[in-house]
ROMARMI-672040 format. One line per 8 residues: number of its first residue (from 1); their letters; for each residue x, y, z of N, C-alpha, C, O. Coordinates in nm, 2 decimals, decimal comma. Atoms other than C-alpha are relative to their C-alpha. Example, Ala and Ser with C-alpha at 12.3 -4.5 7.8 and 13.67 -1.06 7.14 Angstrom:
BEGIN
1) AS) 0,09 -0,12 0,00 1,23 -0,45 0,78 0,09 0,12 0,00 0,19 0,12 0,07 ~ -0,09 -0,11 0,00 1,37 -0,11 0,71 -0,08 0,11 0,08 -0,03 0,22 0,09
***
This chain:
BEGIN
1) XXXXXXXX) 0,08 -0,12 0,00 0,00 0,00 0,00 0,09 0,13 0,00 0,06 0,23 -0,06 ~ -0,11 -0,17 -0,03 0,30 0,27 0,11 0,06 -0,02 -0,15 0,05 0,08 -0,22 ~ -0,04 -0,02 0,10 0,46 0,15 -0,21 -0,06 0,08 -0,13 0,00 0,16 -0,20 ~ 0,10 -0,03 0,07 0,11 0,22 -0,41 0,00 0,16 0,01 0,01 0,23 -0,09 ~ 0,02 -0,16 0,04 0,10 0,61 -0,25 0,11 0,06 -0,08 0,12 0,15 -0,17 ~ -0,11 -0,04 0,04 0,42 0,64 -0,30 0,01 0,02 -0,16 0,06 0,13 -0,19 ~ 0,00 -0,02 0,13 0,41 0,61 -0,68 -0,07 0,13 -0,05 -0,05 0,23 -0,12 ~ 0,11 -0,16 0,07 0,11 0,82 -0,72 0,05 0,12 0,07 0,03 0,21 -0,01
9) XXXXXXXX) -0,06 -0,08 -0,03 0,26 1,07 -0,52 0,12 0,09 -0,09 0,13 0,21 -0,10 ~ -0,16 -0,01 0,07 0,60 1,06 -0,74 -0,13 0,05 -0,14 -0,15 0,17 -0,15 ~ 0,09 0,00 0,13 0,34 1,05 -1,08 -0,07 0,16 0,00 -0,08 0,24 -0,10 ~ 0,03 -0,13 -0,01 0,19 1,37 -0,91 0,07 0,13 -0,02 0,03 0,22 -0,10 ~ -0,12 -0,03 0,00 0,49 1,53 -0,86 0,08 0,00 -0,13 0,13 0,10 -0,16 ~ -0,08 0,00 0,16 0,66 1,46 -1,21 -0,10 0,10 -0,10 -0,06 0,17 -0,19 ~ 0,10 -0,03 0,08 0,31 1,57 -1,36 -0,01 0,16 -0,01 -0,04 0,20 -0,12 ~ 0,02 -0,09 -0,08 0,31 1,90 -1,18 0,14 0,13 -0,06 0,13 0,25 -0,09
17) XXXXXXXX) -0,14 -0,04 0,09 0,70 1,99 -1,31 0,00 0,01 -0,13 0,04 0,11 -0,19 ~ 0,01 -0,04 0,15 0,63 1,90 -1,66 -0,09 0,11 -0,04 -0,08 0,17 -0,15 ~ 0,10 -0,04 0,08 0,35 2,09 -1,67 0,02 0,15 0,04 -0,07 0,22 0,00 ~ -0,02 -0,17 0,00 0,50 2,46 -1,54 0,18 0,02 -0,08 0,25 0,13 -0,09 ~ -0,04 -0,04 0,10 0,75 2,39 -1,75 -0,01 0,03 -0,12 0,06 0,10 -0,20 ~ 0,07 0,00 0,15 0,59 2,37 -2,04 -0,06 0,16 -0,01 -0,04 0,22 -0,11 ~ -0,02 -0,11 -0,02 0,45 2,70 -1,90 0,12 0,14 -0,01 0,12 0,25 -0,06 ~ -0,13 -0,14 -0,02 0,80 2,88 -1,82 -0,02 0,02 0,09 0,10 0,06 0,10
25) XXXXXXXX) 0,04 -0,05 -0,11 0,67 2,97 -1,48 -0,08 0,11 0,00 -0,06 0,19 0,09 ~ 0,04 -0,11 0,04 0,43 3,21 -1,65 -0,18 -0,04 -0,01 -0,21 -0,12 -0,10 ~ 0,10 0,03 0,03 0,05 3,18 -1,61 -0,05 0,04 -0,12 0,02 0,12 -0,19 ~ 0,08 0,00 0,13 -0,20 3,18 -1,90 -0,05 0,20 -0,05 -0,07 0,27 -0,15 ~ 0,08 -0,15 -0,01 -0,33 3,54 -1,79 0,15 0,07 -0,07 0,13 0,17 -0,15 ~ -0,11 -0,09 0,05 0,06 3,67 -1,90 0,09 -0,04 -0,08 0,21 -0,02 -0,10 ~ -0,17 0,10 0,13 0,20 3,45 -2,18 0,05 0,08 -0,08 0,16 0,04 -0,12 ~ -0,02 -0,11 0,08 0,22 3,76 -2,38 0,18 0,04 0,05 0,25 0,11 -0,03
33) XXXXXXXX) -0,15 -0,04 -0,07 0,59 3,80 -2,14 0,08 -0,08 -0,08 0,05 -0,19 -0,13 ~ -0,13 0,13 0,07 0,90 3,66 -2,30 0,08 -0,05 0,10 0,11 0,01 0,20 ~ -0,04 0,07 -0,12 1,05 3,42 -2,09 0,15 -0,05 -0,02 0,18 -0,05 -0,14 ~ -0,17 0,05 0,06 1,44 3,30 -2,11 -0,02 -0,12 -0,14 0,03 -0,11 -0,25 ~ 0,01 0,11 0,07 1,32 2,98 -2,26 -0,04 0,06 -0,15 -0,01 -0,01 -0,24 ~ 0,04 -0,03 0,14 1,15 3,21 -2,58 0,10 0,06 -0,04 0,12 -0,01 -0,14 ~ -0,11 -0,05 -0,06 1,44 3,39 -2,56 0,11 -0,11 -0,09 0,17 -0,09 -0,19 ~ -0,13 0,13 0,04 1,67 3,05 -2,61 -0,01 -0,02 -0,17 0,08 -0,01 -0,25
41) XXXXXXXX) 0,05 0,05 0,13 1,42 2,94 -2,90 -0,01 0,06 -0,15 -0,05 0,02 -0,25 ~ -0,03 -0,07 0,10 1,50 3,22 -3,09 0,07 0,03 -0,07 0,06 0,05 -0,19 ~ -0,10 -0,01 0,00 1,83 3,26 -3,05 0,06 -0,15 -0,08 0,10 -0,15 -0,19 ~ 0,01 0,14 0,05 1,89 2,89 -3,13 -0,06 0,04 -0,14 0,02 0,10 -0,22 ~ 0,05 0,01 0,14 1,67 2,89 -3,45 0,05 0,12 -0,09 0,08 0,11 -0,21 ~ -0,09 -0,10 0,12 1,80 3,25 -3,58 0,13 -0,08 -0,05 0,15 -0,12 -0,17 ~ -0,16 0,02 0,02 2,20 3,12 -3,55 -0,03 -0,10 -0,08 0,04 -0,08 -0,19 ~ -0,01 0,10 0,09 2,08 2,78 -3,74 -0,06 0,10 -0,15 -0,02 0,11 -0,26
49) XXXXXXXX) 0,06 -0,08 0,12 1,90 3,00 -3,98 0,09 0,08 -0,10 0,09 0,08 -0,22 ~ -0,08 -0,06 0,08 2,15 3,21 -4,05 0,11 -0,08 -0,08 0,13 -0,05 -0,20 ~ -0,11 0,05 0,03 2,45 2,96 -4,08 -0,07 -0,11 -0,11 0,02 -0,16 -0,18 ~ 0,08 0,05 0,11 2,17 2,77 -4,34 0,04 0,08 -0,12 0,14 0,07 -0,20 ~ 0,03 -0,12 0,11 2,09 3,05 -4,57 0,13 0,08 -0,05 0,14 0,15 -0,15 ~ -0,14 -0,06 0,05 2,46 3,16 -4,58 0,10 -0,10 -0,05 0,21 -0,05 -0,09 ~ -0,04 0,11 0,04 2,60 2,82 -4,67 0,01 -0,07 -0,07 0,11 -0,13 -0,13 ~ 0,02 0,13 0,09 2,44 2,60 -4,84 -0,06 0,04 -0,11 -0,15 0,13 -0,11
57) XXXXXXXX) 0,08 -0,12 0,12 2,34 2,70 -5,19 -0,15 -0,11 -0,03 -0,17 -0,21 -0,09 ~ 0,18 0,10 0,03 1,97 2,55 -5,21 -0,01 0,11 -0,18 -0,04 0,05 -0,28 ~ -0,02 -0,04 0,18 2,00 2,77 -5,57 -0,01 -0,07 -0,05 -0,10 -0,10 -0,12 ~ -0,06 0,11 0,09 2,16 2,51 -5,69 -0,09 -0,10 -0,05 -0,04 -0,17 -0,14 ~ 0,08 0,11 0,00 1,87 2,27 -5,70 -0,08 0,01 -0,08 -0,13 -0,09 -0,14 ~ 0,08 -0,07 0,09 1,66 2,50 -5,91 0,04 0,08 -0,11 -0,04 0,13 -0,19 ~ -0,01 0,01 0,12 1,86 2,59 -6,14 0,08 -0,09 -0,11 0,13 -0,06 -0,22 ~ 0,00 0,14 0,07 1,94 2,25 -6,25 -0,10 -0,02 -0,13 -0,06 -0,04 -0,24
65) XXXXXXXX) 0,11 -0,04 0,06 1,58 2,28 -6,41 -0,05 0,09 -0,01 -0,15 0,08 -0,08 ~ 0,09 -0,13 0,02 1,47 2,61 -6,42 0,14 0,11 0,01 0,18 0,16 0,11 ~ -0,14 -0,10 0,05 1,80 2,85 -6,57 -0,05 0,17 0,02 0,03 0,26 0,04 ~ 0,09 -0,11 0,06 1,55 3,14 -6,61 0,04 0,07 0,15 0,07 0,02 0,26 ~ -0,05 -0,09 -0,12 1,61 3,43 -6,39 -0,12 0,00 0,07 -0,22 0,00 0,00 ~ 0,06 -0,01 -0,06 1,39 3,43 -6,09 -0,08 -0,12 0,07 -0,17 -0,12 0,15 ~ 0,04 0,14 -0,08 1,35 3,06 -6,02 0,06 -0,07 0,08 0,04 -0,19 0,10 ~ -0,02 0,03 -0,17 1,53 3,06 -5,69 -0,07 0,05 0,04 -0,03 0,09 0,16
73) XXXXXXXX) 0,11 -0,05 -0,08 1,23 3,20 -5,60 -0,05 -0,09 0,10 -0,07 -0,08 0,22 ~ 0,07 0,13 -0,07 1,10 2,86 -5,53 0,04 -0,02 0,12 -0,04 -0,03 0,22 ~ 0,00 0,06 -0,12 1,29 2,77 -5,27 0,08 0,14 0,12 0,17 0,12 0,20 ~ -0,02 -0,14 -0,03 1,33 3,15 -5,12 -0,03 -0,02 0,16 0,05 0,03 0,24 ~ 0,08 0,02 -0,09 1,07 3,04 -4,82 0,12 -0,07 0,12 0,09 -0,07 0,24 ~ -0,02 0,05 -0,12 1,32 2,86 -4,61 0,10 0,11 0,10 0,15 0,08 0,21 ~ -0,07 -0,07 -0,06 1,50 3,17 -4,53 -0,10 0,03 0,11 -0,02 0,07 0,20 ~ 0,08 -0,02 -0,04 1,17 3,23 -4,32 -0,07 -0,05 0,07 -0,14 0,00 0,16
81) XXXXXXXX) -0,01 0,09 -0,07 1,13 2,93 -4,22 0,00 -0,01 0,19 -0,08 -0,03 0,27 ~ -0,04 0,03 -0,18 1,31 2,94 -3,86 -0,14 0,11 0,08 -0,22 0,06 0,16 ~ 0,09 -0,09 -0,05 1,07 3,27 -3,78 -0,10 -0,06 0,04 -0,15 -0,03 0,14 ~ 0,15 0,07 -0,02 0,74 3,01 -3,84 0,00 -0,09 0,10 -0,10 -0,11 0,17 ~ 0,00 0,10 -0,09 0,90 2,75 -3,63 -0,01 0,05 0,14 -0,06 -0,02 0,22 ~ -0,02 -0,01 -0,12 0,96 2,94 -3,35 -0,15 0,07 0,03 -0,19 0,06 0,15 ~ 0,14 -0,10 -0,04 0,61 3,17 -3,37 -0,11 -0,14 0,06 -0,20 -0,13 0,14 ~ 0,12 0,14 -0,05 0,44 2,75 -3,34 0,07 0,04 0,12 0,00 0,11 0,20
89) XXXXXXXX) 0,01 0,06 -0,14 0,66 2,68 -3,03 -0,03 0,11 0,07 -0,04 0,05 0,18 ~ -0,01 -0,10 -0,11 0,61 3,03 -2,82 -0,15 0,05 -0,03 -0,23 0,04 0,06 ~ 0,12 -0,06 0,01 0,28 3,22 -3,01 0,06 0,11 0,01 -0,02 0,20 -0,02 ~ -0,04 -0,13 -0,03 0,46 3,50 -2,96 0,08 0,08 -0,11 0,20 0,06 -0,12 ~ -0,07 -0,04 0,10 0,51 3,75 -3,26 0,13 0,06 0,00 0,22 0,04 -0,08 ~ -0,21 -0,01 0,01 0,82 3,93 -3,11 0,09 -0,09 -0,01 0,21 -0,05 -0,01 ~ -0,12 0,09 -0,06 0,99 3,61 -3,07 0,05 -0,01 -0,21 0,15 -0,02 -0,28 ~ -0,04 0,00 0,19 0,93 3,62 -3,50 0,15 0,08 -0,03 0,25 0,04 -0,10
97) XXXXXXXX) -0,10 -0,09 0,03 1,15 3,93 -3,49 0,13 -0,01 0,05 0,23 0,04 -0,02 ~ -0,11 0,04 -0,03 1,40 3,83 -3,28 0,05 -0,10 -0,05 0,17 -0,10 -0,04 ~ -0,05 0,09 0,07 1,45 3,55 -3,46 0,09 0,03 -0,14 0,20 0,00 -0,19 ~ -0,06 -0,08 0,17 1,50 3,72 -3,80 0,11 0,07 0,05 0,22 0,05 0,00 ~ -0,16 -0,05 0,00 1,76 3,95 -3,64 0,09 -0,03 0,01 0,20 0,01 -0,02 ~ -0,19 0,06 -0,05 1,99 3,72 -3,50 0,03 -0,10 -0,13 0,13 -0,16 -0,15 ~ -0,09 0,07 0,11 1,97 3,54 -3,85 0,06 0,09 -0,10 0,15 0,06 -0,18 ~ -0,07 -0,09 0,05 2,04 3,87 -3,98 0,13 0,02 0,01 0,21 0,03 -0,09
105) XXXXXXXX) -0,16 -0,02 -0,03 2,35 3,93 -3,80 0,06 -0,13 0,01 0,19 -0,12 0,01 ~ -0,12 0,15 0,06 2,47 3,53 -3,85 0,04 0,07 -0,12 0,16 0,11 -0,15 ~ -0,04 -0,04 0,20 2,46 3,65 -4,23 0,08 0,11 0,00 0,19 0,11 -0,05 ~ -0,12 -0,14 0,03 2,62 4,00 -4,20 0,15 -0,06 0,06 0,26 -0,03 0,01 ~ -0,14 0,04 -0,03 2,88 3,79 -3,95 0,09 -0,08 -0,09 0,21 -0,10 -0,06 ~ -0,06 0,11 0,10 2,97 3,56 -4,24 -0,01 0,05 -0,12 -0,02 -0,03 -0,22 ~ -0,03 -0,12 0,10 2,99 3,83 -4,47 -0,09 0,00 -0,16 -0,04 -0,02 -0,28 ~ 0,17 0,06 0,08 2,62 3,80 -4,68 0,06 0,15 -0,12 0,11 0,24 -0,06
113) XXXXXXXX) -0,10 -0,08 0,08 2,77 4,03 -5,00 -0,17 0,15 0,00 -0,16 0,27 -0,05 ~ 0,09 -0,17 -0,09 2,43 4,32 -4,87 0,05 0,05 0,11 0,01 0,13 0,18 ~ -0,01 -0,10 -0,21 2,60 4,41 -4,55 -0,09 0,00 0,05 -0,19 -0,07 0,03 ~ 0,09 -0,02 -0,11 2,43 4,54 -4,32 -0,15 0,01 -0,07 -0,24 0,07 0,00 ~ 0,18 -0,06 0,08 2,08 4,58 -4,55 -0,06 -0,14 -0,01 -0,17 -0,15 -0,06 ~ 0,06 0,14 0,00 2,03 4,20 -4,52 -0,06 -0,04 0,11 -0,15 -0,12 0,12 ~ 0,11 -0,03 -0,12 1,94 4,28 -4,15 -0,09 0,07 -0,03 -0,19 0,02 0,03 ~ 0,10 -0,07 0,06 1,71 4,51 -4,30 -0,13 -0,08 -0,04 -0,25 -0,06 0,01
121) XXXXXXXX) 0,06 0,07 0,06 1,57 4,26 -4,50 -0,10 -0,13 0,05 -0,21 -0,17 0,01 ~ 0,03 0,09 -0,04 1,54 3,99 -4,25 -0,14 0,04 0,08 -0,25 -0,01 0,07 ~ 0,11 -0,07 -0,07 1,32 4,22 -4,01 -0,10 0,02 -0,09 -0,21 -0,02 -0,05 ~ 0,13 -0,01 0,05 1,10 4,31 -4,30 -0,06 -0,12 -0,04 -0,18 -0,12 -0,05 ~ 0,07 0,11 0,00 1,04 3,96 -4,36 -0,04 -0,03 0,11 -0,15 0,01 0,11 ~ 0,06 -0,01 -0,14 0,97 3,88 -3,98 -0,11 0,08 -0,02 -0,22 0,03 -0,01 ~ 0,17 -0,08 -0,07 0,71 4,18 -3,96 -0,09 -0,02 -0,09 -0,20 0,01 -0,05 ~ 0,11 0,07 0,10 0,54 4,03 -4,31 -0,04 -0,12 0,04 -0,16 -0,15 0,03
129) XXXXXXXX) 0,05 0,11 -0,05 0,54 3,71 -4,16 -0,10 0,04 0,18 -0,20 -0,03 0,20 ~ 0,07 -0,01 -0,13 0,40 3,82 -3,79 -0,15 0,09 -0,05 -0,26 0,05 0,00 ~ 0,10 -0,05 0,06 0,15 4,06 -3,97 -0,08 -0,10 -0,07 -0,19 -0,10 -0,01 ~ 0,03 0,10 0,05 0,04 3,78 -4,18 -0,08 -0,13 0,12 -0,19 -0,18 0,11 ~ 0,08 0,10 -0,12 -0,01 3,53 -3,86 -0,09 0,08 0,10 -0,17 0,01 0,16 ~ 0,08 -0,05 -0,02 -0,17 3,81 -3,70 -0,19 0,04 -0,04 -0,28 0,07 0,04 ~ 0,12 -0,03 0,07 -0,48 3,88 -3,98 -0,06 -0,14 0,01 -0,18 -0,16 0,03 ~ 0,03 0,13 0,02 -0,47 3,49 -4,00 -0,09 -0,03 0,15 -0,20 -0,08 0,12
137) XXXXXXXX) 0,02 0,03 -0,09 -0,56 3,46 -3,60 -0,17 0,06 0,02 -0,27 0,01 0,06 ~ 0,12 -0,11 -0,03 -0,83 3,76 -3,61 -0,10 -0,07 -0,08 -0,22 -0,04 -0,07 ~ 0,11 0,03 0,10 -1,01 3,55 -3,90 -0,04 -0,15 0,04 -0,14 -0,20 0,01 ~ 0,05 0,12 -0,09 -1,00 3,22 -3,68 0,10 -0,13 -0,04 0,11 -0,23 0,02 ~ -0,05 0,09 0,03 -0,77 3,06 -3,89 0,18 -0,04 0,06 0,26 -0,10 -0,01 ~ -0,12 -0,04 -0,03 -0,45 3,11 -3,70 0,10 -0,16 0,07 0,21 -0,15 0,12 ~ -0,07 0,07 -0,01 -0,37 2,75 -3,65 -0,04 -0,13 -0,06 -0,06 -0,24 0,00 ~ 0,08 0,09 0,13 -0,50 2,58 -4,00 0,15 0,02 -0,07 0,25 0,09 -0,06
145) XXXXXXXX) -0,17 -0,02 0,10 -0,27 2,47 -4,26 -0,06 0,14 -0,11 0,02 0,21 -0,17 ~ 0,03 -0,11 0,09 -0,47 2,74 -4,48 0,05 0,13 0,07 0,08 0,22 -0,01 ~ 0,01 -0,14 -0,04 -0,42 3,03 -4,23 0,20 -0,01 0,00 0,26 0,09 -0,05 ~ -0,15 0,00 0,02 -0,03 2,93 -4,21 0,08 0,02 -0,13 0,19 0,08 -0,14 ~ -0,03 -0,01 0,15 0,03 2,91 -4,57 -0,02 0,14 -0,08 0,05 0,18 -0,16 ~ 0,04 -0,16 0,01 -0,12 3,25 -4,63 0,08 0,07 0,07 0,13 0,17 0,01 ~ -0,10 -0,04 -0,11 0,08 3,36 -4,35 0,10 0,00 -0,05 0,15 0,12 -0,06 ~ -0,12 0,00 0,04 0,39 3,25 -4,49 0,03 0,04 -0,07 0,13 0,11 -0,06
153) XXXXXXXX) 0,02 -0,05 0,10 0,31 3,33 -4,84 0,06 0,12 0,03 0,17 0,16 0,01 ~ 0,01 -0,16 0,01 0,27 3,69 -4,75 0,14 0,08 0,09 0,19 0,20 0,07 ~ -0,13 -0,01 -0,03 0,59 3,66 -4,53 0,12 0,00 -0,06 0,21 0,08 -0,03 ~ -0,13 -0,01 0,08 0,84 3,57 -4,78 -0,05 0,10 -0,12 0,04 0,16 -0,18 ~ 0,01 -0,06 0,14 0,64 3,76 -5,08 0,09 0,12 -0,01 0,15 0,13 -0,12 ~ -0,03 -0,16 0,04 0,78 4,14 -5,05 0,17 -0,02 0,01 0,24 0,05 -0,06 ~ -0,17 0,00 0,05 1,15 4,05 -5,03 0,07 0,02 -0,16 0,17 0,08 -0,20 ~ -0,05 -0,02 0,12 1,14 3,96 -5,40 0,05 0,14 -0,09 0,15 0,20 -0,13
161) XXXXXXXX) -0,02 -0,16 0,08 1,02 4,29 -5,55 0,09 0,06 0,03 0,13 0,13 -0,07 ~ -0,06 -0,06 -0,11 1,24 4,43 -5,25 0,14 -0,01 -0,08 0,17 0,09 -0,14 ~ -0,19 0,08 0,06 1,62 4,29 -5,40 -0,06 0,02 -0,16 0,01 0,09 -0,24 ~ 0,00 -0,04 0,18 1,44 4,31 -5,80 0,03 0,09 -0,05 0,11 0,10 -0,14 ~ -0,01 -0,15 0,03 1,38 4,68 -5,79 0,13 0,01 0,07 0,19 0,05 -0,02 ~ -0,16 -0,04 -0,01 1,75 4,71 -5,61 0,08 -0,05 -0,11 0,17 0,01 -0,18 ~ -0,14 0,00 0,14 1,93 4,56 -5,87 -0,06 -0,02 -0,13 -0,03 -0,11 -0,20 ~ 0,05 -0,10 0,10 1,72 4,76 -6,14 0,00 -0,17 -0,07 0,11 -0,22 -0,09
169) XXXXXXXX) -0,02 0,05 0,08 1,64 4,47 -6,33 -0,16 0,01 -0,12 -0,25 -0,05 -0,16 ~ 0,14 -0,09 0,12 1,40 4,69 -6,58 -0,02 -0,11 -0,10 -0,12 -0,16 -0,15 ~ 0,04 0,03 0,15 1,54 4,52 -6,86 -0,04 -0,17 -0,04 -0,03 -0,24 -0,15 ~ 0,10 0,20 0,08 1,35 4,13 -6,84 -0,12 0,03 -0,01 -0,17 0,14 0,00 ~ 0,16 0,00 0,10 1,03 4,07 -6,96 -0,08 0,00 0,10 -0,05 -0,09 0,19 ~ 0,11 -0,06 -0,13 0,73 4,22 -6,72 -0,03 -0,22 0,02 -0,02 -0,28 0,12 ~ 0,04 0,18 -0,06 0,63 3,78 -6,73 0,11 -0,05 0,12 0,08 -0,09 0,23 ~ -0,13 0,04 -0,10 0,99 3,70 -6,55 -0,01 0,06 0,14 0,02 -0,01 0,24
177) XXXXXXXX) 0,04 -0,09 -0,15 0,89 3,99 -6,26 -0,13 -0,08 0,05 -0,14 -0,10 0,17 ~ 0,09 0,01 -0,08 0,54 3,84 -6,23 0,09 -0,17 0,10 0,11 -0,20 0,21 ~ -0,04 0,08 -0,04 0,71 3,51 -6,24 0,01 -0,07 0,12 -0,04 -0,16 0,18 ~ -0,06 0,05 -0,13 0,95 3,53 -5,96 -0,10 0,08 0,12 -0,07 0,03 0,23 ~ 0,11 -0,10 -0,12 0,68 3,77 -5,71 -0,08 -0,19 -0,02 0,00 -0,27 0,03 ~ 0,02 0,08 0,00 0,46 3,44 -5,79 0,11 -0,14 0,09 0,08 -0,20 0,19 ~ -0,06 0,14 -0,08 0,72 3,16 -5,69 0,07 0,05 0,13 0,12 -0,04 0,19 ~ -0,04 -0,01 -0,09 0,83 3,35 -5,42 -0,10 -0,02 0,11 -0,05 -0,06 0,21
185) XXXXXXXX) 0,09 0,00 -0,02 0,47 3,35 -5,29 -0,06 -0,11 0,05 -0,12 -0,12 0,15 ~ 0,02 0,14 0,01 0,43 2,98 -5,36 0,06 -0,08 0,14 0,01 -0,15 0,23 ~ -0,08 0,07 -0,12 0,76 2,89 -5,15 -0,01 0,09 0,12 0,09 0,08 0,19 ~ 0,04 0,01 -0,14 0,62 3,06 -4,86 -0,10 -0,06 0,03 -0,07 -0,12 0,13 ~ 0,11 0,09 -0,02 0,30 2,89 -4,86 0,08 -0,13 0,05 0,08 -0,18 0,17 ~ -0,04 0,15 0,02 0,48 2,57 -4,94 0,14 -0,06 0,10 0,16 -0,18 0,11 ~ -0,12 -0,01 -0,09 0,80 2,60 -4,69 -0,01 0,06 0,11 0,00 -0,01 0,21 ~ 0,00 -0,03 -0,14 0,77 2,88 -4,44 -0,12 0,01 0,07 -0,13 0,06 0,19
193) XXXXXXXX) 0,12 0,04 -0,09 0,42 2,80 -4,39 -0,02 -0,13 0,02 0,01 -0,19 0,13 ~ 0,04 0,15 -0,02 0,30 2,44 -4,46 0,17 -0,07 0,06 0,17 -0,11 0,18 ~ -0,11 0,06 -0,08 0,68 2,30 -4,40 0,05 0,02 0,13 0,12 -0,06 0,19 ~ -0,08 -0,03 -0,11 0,72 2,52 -4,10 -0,13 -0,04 0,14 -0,12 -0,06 0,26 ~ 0,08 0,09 -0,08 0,39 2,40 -3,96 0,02 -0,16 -0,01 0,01 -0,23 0,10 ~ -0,03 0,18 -0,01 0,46 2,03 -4,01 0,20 0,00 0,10 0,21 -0,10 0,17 ~ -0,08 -0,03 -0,04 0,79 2,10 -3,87 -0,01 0,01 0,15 0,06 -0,06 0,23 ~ 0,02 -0,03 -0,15 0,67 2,25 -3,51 -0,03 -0,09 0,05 0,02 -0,13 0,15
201) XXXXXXXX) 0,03 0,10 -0,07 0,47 1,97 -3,49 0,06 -0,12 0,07 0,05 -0,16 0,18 ~ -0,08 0,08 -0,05 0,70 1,72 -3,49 0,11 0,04 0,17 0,10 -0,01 0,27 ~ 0,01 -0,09 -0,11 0,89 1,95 -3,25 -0,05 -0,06 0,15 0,01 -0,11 0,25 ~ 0,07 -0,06 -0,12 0,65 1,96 -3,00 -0,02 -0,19 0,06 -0,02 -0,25 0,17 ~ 0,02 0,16 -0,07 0,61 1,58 -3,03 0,11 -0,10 0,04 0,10 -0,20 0,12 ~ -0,15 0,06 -0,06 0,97 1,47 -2,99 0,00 0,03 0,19 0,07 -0,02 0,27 ~ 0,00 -0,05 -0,14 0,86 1,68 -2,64 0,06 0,13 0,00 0,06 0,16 0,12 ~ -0,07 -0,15 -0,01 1,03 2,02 -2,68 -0,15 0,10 0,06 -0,26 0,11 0,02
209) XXXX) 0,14 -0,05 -0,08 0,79 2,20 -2,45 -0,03 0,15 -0,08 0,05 0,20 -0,15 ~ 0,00 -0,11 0,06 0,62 2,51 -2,56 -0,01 0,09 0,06 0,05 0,09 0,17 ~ 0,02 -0,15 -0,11 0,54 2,86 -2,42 -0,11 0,07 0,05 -0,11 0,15 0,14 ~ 0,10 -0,05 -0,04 0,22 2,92 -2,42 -0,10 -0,07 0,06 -0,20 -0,02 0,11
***
């Protein structure tokens, strides 16, 4: 019998720790606080983000098949990526921005050939993407694969135009501009939305606790 309370005691006890961590030590009434742990998960996924996006040429993959200017668009979305992952584990749109800047400054640290305007860039993707999961939440859909995908979409879209119109490229054919705005579009839907929601989830189910 002492063995018997004893367990459930222990079972109570373990149940009790998991479950204000998973919190942060932060009730429901003030999740809106950032907590070290959102903090970590940001810091963590910007530095992978950055040392990704400045490394590895995912280019390369697309224009194997598609030579035409503007079809690294496709896979444009995973720069954006880390921001979606971390907005599943926390809910929390600053943690979006803090994310993007510290992949900003991986990239300017490893010398991204924008300097310092690639921080620029990263923040305006962050506040397209947190704007984006914001309109998505007010409309009900803020944790659908449709409300994510739109989300993301709308997060990676404005970079294109953004870097097109900088390096003046007047002289391709108005189809090539819709083009790449289109596939950049596409691979947020398809990457830093639908991939970055399939992604959390796993996440969350390996056990990585969340924040809110």
């Amino acid at each position: 019998m002492n063995d018997n309370k004893q367990k459930t005691v222990q079972k109570e006890e373990n149940s009790n720790q998991l479950e204000e961590f998973k919190e942060t030590g932060y009730s429901q009434d003030s999740s809106k606080k950032l907590a070290t742990i959102d903090l970590l998960y940001s810091t963590i996924l910007g530095v992978i983000g950055g040392f990704i996006s400045s490394l590895i040429p995912f280019s390369l993959l697309i224009k194997v098949w598609y030579p035409l200017t503007g079809g690294t668009q496709l896979i444009s979305g995973h720069h954006v990526i880390w921001a979606s992952i971390v907005y599943g584990l926390t809910r929390k749109k600053r943690n979006i921005l803090i994310t993007m800047f510290t992949k900003g400054i991986i990239e300017f640290m490893l010398g991204d050939v924008w300097g310092l305007l690639i921080l620029f860039v990263n923040v305006m993707e962050g506040s397209c993407l947190a704007v984006g999961f914001f309109w998505m939440e007010k409309i009900g859909e803020g944790e659908t694969k449709l409300g994510w995908g739109i989300a993301g979409g709308f997060g990676n879209f404005f970079q294109a135009p953004f870097f097109w119109i900088l390096n003046q490229r007047w002289h391709l054919h108005w189809t090539l501009w819709v083009l790449a705005f289109m596939f950049a579009f596409i691979s947020g839907i398809l990457i830093t939305g639908l991939l970055g929601k399939l992604v959390k989830e796993y996440i969350i189910k390996a056990g990585v606790p969340t924040t809110f």
